[in-house]
N, C-alpha and C positions, 0 to 999 in steps of 0.2 A: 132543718129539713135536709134531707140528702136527694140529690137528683144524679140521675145516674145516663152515662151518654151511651151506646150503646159503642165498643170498640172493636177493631178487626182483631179476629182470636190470629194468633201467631203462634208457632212452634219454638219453646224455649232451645237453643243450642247452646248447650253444657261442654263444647269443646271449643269454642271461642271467648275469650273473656269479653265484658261489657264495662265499658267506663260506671254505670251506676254501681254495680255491684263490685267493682274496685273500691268505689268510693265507699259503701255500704262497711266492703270491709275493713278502709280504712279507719273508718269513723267506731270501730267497734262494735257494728252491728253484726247480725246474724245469717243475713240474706246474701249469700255468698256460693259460689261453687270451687272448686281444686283448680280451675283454670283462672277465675280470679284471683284466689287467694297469692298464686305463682306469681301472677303482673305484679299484683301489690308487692310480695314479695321481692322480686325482683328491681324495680322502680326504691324501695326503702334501703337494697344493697350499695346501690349509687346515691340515692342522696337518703340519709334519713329523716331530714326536717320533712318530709312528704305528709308523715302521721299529726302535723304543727299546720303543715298549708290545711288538710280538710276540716281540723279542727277550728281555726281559724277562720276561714272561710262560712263555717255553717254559724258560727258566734255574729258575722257579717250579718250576715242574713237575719238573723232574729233582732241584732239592733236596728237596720233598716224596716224588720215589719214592724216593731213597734214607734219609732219615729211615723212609717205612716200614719198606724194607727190614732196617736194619738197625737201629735202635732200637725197634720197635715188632712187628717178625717178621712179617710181613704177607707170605704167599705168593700171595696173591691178588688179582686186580684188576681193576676193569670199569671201562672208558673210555670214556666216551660224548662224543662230538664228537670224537673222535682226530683227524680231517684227514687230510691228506697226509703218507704218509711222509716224517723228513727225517732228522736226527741225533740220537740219543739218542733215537728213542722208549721209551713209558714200558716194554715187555719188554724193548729193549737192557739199561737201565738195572735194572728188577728182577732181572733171570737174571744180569746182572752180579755183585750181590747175591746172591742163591741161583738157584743153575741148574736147583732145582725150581720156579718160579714159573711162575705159569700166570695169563693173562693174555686177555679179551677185552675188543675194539674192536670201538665201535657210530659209525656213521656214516652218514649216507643223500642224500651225495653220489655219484652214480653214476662219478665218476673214481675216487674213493676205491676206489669197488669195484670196477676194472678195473687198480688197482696194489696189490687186495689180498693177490697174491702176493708183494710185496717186503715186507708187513706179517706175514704168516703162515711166518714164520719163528721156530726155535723150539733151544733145545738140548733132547737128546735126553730130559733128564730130567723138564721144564714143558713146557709145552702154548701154543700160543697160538691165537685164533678172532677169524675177523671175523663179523658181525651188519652186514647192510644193516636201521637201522630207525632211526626217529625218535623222540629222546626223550620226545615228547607222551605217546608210548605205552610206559609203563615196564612194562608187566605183560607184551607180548609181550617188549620186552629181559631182563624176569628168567625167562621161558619158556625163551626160547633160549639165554642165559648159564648157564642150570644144565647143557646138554651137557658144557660144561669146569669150569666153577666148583662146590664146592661148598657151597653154598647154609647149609649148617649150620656152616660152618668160617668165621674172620674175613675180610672182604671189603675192601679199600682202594675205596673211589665216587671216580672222578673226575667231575668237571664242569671244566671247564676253560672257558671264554669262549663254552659253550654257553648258560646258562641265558637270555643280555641274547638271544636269538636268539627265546623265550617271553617276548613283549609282555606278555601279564597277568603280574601280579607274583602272585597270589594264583594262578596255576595253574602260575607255574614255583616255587611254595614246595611246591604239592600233590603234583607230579612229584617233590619230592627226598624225602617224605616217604614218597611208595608207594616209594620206593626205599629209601631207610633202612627201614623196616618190615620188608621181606622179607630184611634181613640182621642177622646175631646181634651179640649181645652182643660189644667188642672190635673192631667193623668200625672203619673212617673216614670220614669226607667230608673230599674234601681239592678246594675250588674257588677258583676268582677270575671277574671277571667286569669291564668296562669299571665306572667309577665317573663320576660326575657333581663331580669335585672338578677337574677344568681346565676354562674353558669354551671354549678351542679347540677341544678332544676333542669337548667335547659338541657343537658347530656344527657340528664335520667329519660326526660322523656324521646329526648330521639331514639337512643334505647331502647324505651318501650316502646314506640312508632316502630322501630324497626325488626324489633324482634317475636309481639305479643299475637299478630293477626287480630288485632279489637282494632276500630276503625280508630285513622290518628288524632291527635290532639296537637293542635298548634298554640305554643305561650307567644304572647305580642309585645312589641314592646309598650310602657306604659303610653305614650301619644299614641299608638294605636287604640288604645282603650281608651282612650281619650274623644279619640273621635267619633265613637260609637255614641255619644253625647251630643254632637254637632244640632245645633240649633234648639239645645233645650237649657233650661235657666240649671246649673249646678249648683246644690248645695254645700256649703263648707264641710270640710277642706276641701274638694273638689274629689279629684282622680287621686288617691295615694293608696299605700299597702294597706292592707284591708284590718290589720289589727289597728292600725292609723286613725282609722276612718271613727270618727266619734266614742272613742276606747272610753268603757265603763273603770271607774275607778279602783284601780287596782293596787296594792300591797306592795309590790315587787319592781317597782319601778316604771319608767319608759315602755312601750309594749314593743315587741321584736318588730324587724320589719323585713317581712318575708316575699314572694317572689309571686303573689296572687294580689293583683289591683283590680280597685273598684271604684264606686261611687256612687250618685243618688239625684237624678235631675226632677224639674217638674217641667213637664210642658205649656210652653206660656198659650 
């Protein structure tokens, strides 16, 4: 089933770039404009592992939903900063898992919301809902998220490479908290976020902060992301780079370790 939220229409602006559609394009998608394409660009002249961090990152994300899914039984899921559709997003991947999962994405890119038809896609038995809103404001995303989700039953939190997007550190710690609050005992948070442990990463993105006009992005360092966990149980290995983080078995050795930290709690 698909349920659909109703979202504020907005004016797409094709002369400011948007972190999703950097990221769209870095990942190889198609959903892109000339002023993203330039950030990206620009951002891969200073550092090039950038096209390694998104890839890396979105690989994150798909072993985290499957660990919910099937070791931890998590039918539930609220994704905030989802992006751009591309492969394997996080409902592909849960309904794959159980084809009762029901799933809302929050995003308050207005491309987002004009290809939230190829996101709102659903097997018959889980539900999935887009939310045009801004993380800042978590009490309208758990207003709206209760249409599909419910609220009393265990919750998977994504934050995915949302939170460096909230400058203050002590208000993108506030926002994960009004979030975990309003979900029960047995939810998760499962995040990563750029890290301040390369300092090419971290030039590129000043760089970009300083040059792109897209709203900034702060890397933290990895005990910052750390404490965006505070008072939830961690799963093994805890906080490390995110190719780190439960690496599927691979051919080629060791897996790199790049400058985007994560991890995976459950709320006791």
């Amino acid at each position: 089933m698909t349920e659909r939220t109703e979202p504020r229409q907005t004016e797409i602006d094709t002369s400011i770039p948007h972190s999703a559609r950097i990221w769209n394009y870095l990942l190889g998608g198609k959903d892109h404009y000339a002023v993203d394409r330039a950030a990206g660009d620009k951002v891969c002249e200073v550092f090039p592992g950038m096209v390694d961090i998104t890839r890396h990152s979105r690989a994150f994300t798909g072993r985290v939903v499957r660990h919910l899914g099937h070791e931890a039984g998590i039918r539930q899921y609220l994704d905030i900063g989802t992006g751009l559709p591309t492969v394997d997003n996080t409902h592909e991947i849960a309904q794959r898992v159980a084809p009762e999962s029901r799933i809302v994405y929050v995003d308050n890119d207005p491309l987002v919301l004009a290809h939230a038809q190829a996101l709102l896609t659903s097997t018959p038995q889980g539900a999935t809902s887009y939310l045009h809103a801004d993380v800042r404001d978590p009490d309208a995303i758990l207003t709206a998220c209760a249409e599909t989700l419910d609220l009393s039953r265990p919750v998977g939190l994504m934050l995915m490479g949302i939170l460096g997007l909230v400058s203050d550190y002590d208000e993108a710690r506030a926002v994960t908290v009004r979030l975990l609050d309003a979900l029960p005992s047995g939810s998760y948070l499962a995040l990563n976020d750029g890290s301040t442990t390369d300092p090419d990463y971290v030039e590129a993105i000043r760089r970009f902060n300083a040059n792109s006009g897209a709203v900034p992005y702060t890397p933290r360092t990895p005990e910052q992301i750390t404490g965006f966990f505070e008072g939830l149980e961690l799963l093994e290995p805890g906080v490390t780079s995110c190719p780190r983080w439960r690496p599927e078995a691979l051919p080629f050795g060791e897996p790199p370790e790049i400058a985007v930290h994560g991890g995976l709690a459950r709320k006791p």
